[in-house]
C-alpha positions as CSV (number, residue, x, y, z in Angstrom):
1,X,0.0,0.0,0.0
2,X,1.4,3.3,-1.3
3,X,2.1,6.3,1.5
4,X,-0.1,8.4,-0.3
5,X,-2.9,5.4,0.6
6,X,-2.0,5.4,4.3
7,X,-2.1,9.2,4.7
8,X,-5.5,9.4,2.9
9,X,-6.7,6.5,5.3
10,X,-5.8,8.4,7.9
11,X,-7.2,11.4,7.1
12,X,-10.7,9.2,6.9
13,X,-10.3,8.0,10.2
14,X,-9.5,12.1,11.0
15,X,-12.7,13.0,9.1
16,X,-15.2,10.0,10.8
17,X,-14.1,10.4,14.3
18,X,-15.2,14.2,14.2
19,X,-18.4,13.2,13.1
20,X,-18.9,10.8,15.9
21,X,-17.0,13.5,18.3
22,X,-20.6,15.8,17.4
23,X,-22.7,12.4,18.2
24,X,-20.8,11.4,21.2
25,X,-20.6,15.4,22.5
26,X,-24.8,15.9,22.3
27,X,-25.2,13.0,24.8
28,X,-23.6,15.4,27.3
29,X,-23.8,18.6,25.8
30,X,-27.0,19.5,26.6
31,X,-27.2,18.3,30.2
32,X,-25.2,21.2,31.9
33,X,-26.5,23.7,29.3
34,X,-30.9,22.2,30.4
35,X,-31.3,25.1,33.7
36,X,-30.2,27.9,30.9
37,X,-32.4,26.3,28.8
38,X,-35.3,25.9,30.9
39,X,-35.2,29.3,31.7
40,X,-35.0,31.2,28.2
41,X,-37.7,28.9,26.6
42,X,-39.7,28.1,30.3
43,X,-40.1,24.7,29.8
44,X,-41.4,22.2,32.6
45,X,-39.0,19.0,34.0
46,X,-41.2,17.4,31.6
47,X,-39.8,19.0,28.4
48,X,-36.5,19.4,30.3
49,X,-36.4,15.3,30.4
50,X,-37.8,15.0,27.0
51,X,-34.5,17.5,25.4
52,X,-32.3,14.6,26.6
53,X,-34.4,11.8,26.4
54,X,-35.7,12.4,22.0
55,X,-32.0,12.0,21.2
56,X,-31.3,9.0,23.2
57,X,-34.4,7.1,22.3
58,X,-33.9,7.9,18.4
59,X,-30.3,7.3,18.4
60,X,-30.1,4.1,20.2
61,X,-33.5,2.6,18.6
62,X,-32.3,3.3,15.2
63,X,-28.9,1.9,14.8
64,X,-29.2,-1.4,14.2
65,X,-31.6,-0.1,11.1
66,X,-28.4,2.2,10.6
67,X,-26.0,-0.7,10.7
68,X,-27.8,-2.6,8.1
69,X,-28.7,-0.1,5.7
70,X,-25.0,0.6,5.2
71,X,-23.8,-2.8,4.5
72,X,-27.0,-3.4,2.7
73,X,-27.2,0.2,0.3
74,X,-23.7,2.6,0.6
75,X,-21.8,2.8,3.7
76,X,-20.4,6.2,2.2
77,X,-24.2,7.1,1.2
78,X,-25.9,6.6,4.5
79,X,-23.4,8.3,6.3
80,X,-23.5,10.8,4.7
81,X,-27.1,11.1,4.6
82,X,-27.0,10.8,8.5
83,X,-24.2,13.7,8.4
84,X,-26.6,16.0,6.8
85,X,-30.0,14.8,8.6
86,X,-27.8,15.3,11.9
87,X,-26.2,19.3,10.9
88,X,-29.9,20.8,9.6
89,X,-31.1,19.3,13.1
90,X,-28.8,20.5,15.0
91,X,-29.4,24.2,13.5
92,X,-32.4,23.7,14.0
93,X,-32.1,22.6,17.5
94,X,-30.2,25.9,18.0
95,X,-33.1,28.4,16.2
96,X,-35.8,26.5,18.5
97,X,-38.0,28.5,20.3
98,X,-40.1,26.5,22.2
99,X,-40.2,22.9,23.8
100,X,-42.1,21.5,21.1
101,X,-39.5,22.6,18.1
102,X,-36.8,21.5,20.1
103,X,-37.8,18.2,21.3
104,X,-38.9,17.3,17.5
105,X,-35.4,18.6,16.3
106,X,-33.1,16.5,19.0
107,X,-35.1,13.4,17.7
108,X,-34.1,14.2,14.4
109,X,-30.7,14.3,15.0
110,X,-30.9,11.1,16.8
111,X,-32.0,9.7,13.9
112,X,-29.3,11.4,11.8
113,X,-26.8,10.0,14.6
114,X,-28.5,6.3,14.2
115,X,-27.4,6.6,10.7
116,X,-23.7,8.4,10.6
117,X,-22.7,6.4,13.7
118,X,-22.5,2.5,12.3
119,X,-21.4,3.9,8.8
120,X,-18.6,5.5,10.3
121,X,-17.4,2.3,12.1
122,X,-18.1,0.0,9.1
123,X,-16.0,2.2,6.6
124,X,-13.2,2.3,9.0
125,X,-13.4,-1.3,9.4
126,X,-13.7,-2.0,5.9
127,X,-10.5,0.6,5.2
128,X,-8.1,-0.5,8.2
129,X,-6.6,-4.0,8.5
130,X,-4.2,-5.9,10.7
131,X,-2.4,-3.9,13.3
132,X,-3.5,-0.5,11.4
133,X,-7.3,-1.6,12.3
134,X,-6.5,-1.8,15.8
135,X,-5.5,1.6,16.3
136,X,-8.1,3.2,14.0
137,X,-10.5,1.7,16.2
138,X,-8.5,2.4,19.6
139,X,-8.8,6.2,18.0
140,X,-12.5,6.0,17.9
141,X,-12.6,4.2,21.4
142,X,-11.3,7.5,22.7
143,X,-13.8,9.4,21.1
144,X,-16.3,7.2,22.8
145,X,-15.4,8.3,26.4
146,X,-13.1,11.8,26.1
147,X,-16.4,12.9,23.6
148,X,-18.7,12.3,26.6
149,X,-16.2,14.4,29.0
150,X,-15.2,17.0,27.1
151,X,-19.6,17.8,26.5
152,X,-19.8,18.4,30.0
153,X,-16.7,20.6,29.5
154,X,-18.4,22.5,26.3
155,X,-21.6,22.8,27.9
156,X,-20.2,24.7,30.7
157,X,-18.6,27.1,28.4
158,X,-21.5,27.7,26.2
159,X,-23.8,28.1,29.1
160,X,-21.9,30.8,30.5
161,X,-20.7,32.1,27.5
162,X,-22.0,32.7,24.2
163,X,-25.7,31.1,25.0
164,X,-27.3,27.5,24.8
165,X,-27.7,27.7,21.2
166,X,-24.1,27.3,20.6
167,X,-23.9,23.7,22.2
168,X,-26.0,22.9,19.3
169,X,-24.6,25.9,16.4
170,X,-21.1,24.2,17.1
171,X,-21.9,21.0,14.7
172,X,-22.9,23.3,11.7
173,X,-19.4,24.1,10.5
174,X,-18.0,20.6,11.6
175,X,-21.0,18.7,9.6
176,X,-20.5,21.0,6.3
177,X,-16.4,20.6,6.5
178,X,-16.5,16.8,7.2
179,X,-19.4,16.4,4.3
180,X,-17.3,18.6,1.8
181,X,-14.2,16.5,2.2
182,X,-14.6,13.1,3.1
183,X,-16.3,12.0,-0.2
184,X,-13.2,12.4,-1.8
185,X,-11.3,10.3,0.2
186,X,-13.5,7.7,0.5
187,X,-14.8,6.7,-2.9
188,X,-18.6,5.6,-3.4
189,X,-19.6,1.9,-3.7
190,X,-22.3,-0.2,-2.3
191,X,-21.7,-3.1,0.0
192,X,-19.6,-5.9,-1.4
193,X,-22.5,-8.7,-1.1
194,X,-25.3,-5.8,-1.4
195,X,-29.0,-8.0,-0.2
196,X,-31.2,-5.9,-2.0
197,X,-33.4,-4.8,0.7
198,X,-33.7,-4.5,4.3
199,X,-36.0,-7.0,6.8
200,X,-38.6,-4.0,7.4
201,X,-40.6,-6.1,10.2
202,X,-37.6,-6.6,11.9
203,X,-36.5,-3.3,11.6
204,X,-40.1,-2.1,13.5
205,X,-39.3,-4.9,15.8
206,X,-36.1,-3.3,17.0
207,X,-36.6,-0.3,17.1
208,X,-39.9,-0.7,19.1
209,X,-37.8,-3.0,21.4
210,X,-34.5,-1.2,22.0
211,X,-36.6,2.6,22.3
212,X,-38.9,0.6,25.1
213,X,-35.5,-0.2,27.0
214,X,-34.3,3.0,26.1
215,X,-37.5,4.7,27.5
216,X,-38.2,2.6,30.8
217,X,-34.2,3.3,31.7
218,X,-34.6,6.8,31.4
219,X,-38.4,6.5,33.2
220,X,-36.4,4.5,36.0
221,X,-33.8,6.8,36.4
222,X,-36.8,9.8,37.2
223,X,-39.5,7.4,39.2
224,X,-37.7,4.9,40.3
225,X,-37.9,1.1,38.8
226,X,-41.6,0.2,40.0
227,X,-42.8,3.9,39.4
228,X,-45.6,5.1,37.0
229,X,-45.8,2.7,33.8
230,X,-41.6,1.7,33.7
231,X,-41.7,-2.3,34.5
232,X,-44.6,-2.5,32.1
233,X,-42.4,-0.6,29.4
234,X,-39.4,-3.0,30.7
235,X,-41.3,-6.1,30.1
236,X,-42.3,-4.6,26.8
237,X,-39.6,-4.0,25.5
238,X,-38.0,-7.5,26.9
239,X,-41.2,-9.3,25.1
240,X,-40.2,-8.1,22.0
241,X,-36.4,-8.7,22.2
242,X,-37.8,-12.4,22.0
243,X,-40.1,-11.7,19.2
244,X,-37.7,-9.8,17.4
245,X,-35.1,-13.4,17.6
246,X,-38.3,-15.0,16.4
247,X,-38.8,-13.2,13.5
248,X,-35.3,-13.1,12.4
249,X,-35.1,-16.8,12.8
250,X,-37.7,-16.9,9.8
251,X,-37.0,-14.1,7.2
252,X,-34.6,-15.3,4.6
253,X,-32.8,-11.5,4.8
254,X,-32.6,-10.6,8.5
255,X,-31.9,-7.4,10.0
256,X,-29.2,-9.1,12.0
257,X,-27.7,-12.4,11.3
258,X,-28.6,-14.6,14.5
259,X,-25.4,-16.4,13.3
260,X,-23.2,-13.2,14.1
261,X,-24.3,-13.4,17.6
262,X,-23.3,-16.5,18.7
263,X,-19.8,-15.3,17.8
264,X,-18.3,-15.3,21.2
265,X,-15.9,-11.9,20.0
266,X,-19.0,-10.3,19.4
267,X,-20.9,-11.0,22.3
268,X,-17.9,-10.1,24.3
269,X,-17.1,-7.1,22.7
270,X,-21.2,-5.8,23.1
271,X,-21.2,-7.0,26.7
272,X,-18.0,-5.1,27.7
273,X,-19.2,-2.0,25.9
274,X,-22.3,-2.0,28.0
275,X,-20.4,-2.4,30.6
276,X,-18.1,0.2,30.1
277,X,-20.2,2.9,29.1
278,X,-22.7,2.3,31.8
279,X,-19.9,2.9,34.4
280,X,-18.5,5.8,32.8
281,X,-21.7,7.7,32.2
282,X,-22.5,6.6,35.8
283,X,-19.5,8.5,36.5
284,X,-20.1,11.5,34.6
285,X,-23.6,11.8,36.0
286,X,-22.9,11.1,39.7
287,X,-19.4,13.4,39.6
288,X,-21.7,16.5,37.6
289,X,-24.5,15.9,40.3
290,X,-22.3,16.0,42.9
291,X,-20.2,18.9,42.1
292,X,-22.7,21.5,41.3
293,X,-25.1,19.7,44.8
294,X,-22.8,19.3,47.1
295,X,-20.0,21.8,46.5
296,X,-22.0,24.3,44.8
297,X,-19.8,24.5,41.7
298,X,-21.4,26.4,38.7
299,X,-21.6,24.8,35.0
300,X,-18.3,26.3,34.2
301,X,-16.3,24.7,37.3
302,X,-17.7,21.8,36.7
303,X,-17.0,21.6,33.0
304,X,-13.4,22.5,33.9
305,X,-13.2,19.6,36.1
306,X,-14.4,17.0,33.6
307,X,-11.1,18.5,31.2
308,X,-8.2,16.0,32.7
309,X,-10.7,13.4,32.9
310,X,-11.1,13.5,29.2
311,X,-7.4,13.8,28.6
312,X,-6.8,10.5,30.8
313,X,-9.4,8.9,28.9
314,X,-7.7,9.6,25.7
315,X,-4.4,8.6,27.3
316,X,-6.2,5.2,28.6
317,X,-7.1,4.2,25.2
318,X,-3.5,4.9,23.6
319,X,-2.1,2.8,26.4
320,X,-5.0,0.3,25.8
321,X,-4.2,-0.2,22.1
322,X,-0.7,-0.9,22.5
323,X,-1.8,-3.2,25.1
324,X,-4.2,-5.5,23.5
325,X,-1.7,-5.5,20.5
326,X,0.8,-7.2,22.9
327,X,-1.2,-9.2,25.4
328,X,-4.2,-9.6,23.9
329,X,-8.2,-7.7,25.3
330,X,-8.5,-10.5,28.2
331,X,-5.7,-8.7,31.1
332,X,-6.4,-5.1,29.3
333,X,-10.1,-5.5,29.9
334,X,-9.6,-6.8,33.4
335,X,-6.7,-4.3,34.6
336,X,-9.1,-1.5,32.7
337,X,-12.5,-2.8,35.3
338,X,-10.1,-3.2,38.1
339,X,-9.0,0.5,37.7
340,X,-12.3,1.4,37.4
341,X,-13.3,-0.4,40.8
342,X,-10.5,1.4,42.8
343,X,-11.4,4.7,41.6
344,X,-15.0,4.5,42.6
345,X,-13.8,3.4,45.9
346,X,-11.8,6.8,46.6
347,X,-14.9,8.6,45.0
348,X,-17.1,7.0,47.8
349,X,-15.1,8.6,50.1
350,X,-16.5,12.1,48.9
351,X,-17.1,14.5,51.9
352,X,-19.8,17.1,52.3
353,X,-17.9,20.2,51.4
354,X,-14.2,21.1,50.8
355,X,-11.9,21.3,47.2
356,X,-13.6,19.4,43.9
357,X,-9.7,18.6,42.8
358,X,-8.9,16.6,45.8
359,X,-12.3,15.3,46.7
360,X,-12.6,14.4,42.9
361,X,-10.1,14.2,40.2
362,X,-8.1,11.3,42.5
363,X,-10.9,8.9,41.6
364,X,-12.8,10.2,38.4
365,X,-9.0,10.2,36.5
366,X,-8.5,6.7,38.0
367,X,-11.5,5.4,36.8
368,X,-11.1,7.4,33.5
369,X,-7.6,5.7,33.0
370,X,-9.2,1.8,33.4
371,X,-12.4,2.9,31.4
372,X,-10.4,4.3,28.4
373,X,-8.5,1.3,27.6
374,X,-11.8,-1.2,27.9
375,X,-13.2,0.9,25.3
376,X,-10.9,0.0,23.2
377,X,-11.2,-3.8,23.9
378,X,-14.6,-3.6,23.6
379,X,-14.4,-2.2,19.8
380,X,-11.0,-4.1,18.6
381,X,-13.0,-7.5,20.0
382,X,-16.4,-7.0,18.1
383,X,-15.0,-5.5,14.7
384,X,-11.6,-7.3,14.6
385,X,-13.5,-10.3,14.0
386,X,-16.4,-8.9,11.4
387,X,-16.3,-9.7,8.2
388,X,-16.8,-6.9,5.4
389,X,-20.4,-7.8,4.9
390,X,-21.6,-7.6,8.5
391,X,-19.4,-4.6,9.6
392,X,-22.1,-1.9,9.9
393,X,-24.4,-4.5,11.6
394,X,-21.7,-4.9,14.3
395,X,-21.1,-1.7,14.8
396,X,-25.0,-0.7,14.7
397,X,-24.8,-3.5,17.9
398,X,-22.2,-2.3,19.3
399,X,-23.4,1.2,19.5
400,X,-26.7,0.2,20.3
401,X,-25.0,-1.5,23.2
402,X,-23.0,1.9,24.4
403,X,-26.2,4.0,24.4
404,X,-28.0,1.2,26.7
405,X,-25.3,1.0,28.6
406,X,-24.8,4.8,29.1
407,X,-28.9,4.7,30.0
408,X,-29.0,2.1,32.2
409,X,-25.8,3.3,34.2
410,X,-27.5,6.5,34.7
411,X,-30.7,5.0,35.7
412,X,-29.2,2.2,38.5
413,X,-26.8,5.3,39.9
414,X,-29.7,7.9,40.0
415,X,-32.3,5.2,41.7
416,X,-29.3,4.8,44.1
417,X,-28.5,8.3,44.9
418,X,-32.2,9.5,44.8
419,X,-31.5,11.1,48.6
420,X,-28.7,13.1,46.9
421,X,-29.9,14.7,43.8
422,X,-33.4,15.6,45.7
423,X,-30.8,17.9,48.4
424,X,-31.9,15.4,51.5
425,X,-30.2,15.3,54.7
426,X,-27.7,12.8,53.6
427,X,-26.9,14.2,50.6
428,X,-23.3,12.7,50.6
429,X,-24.8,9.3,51.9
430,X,-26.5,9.1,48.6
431,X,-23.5,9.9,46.5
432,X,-21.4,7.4,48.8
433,X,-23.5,4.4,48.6
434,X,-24.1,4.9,44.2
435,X,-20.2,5.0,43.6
436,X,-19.8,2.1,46.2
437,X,-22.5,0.2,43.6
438,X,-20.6,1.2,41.0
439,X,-17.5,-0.1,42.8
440,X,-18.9,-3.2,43.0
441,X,-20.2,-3.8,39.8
442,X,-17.1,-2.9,38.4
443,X,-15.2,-5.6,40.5
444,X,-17.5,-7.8,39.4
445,X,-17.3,-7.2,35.9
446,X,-14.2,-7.5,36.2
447,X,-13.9,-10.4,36.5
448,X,-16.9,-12.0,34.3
449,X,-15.2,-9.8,31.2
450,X,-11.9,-11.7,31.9
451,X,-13.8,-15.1,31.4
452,X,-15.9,-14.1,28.4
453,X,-13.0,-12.3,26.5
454,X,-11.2,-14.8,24.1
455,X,-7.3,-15.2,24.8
456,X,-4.9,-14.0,22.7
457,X,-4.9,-10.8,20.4
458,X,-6.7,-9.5,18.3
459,X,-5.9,-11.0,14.5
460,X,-3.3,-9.3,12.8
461,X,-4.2,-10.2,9.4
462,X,-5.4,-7.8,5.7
463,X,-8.9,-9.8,6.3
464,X,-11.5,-10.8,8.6
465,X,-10.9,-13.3,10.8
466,X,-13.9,-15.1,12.5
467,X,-14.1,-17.1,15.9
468,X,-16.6,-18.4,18.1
């Protein structure tokens, strides 16, 4: 492969891992920037939840769809028909004016997201082998978690700066640039074994199913998990996991190959990404709560602290790459969980007043550090072993599996530390026991990742390798 090849590979990667920085950023983005908001366009906690809540449900409910169109149509095409559904959304997000325009323009981008998200991951797949596909995708891994930090960050500054629009006005430029460029570096061409046509009732079925998760987790994380209609959603949406396996069991063109997930690599790679973005977005919730409850910080401050915790995170997954390239994902994923368990234990320790660095960097850049690199063993275990044709189906899974691991991680920690975010008399009590749970969990996953992880590393070969 020529040098002029490599650099314009490179460049791709450069190009897609903006576009999933906007994605990744607007799961955080907005949550700092909602009390501005609330008060320029007086909306109620309803409309408040629903801001957050019409991205996350679209997003996640729609990848697989997303995944499957891309290996089934263009990846190049549906990405970048997600790239521009996701920028006019976001302006319009930013020109809203009431709850109902915004609410209906954050769904939109979800659905912009749903698509640009798997595309992205299947074209770098599809362009990156051997070694080089391990550190393309250890460079997304970090866009993963630092994206989440640094919206936090972002928020903050908008907030206090320049207005609330901007947290949305920001992806304007960066969706025009990226959508001006990257088609030509990465040259049109449909999916090398194209089907034809997508499995439409088991697209409804998914998205139906993986919204209703979606939507009790969020539900839980505001009423609690017996509260209001949320087990009956839960059940719901369970019930039609099973029908959705049903249906695909019969259609001769299935949205997802029951096949591909028996592969253990898969399966391993989904699990620890649920895993891993669950803790760290219980972390990012429980640390922002905490910080602007308990110490009083304002949206800047706390922005500011999330900065280093980003930066680790990014460091994490450079280590993590080199890592898994020497020993394989099975210690990386368990040294990354075991990091992540010790730094929850010092954040249990939190006190009821005092200095945000020492009562909270120590433990949110430990836990960065472990989560960073099992990120990356997450993505280099699920897509080192997909084959061409099923790369945007793995990736629609696997980032279906982040966003209901980000929503259920903020649901369990919330439930936990109800006392805390409602300013009762054990406020710290509240924060204590959730990142002891987390603590716990992550121990525990630490070890059940180690056993379900397959030995060795990742395959170093120009093609797809698959095991079971």
């Amino acid at each position: 492969m020529s040098q002029t090849v490599v650099r314009a590979n490179w460049w791709v990667l450069v190009l897609l891992c903006l576009a999933q920085f906007m994605v990744i950023l607007d799961v955080t983005v907005v949550n700092v920037a909602l009390p501005v908001i609330a008060t320029e366009l007086d909306l109620d906690r309803e409309a408040l939840t629903w801001v957050v809540t019409a991205y996350t449900l679209c997003f996640g409910g729609l990848m697989l769809l997303g995944g499957r169109l891309s290996d089934a149509i263009s990846r190049r095409g549906v990405f970048l028909a997600g790239l521009a559904v996701f920028t006019v959304a976001s302006l319009a997000s930013g020109l809203a004016e009431s709850a109902t325009a915004l609410v209906a323009a954050r769904a939109v981008q979800g659905v912009g997201a749903a698509m640009l998200s798997p595309a992205a991951m299947s074209i770098i797949t599809t362009t990156f082998h051997g070694p080089d596909r391990n550190r393309a995708l250890g460079v997304w891994a970090a866009i993963a978690g630092a994206g989440a930090a640094v919206g936090v960050l972002l928020g903050g500054l908008f907030a206090a700066g320049p207005g609330w629009e901007w947290v949305f006005f920001i992806n304007v430029p960066v969706g025009v640039f990226v959508a001006a460029v990257l088609p030509r570096l990465v040259p049109a061409g449909r999916g090398e074994r194209s089907r034809g046509k997508v499995d439409v009732p088991g697209a409804l079925i998914a998205v139906l199913a993986v919204g209703a998760l979606i939507y009790a987790l969020v539900r839980a994380g505001d009423t609690g998990w017996s509260g209001g209609s949320t087990p009956y959603v839960l059940v719901a949406g369970l019930v039609l996991l099973v029908v959705f396996v049903v249906v695909e069991r019969k259609v001769a063109e299935p949205l997802v190959r029951l096949e591909l997930l028996t592969r253990r690599p898969v399966v391993a790679g989904n699990l620890v990404m649920l895993a891993a973005s669950g803790l760290l977005l219980a972390n990012f919730f429980l640390n922002s709560q905490y910080l602007q409850h308990v110490l009083r910080l304002d949206a800047l401050e706390t922005g500011l602290i999330f900065l280093p915790v980003a930066l680790v995170i990014g460091i994490g997954t450079h280590v993590g790459v080199r890592a898994v390239s020497r020993f394989g994902g099975r210690p990386v994923v368990a040294a990354g969980f075991g990091l992540a368990a010790v730094g929850a234990v010092l954040l249990a320790q939190v006190p009821d007043s005092g200095n945000a660095v020492f009562a909270v960097l120590p433990g949110f850049v430990v836990s960065g550090l472990g989560l960073g690199a099992t990120f990356v063993t997450a993505t280099t275990t699920a897509m080192a072993h997909a084959g061409p044709n099923d790369a945007g189906t793995t990736s629609g899974l696997i980032n279906t599996g982040h966003e209901l691991g980000a929503t259920l991680g903020i649901a369990v920690v919330s439930t936990i530390a109800a006392l805390g975010l409602q300013g009762g008399g054990d406020a710290v009590g509240g924060f204590a026991a959730a990142f002891t749970a987390t603590a716990v969990a992550a121990a525990v996953i630490a070890v059940g990742a180690t056993l379900l992880v397959p030995a060795g590393r990742p395959p170093a070969t120009d093609g797809p390798v698959f095991a079971h």
